[in-house]
C-alpha positions, -999 to +999 in steps of 0.1 A: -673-721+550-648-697+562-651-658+548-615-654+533-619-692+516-649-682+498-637-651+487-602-667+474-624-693+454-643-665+440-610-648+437-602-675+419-631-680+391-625-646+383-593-652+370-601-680+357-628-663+332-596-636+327-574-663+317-604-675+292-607-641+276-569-631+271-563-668+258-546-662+219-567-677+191-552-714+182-545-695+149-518-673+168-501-703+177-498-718+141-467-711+124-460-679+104-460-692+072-494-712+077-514-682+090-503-666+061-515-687+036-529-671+007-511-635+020-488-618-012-457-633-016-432-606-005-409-608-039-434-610-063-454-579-043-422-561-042-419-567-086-456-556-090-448-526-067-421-514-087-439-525-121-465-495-109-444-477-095-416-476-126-451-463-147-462-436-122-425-425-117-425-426-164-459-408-165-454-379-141-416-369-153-436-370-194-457-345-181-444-323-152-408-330-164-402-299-186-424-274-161-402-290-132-369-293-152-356-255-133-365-262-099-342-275-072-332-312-070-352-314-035-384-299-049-387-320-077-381-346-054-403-342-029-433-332-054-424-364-075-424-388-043-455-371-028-476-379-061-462-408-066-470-425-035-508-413-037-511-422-069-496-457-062-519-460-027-551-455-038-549-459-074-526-479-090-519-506-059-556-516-054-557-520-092-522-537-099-532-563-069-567-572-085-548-579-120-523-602-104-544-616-079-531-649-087-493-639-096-490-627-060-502-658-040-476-682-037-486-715-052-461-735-025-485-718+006 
């Protein structure tokens, strides 16, 4: 065989074991909705969300609300926000999604 033809089939395996690697998983080329089958539905997420997050929001202004009550509109703000999202990450979220484990999975997935 000529040089330049074995190196084009060799060439050519190589890409060929590329091709293999990058291929998707047959799961990537399922529809959105199946892949996501037993994934949160989005609405009822959204209600437990604000379920915790209406009780964070309640429980913070019953206690920091009269020692906050002076401050400026912004400050209160951004101290309220900023303890309510950790609070809600890694406390109330990971608890509120174990309780309504089965509220939040769409029965028609």
């Amino acid at each position: 065989m000529h040089p330049h033809v074995i190196q084009f089939e060799t060439r050519e395996r190589e890409l060929q074991r590329e091709m293999q690697q990058l291929r998707l998983p047959e799961r990537a080329l399922q529809p959105e909705r199946e892949r996501q089958a037993g994934a949160p539905s989005r609405p009822r997420m959204a209600l437990v969300t604000w379920l915790g997050a209406y009780a964070v929001i309640t429980i913070i202004l019953q206690f920091l609300g009269p020692l906050i009550a002076e401050w400026p509109l912004a400050l209160r703000t951004l101290l309220l926000s900023g303890l309510m999202v950790v609070t809600l990450t890694f406390a109330v979220m990971p608890t509120l999604t174990r309780l309504f484990r089965r509220f939040l999975v769409d029965p028609a997935h």
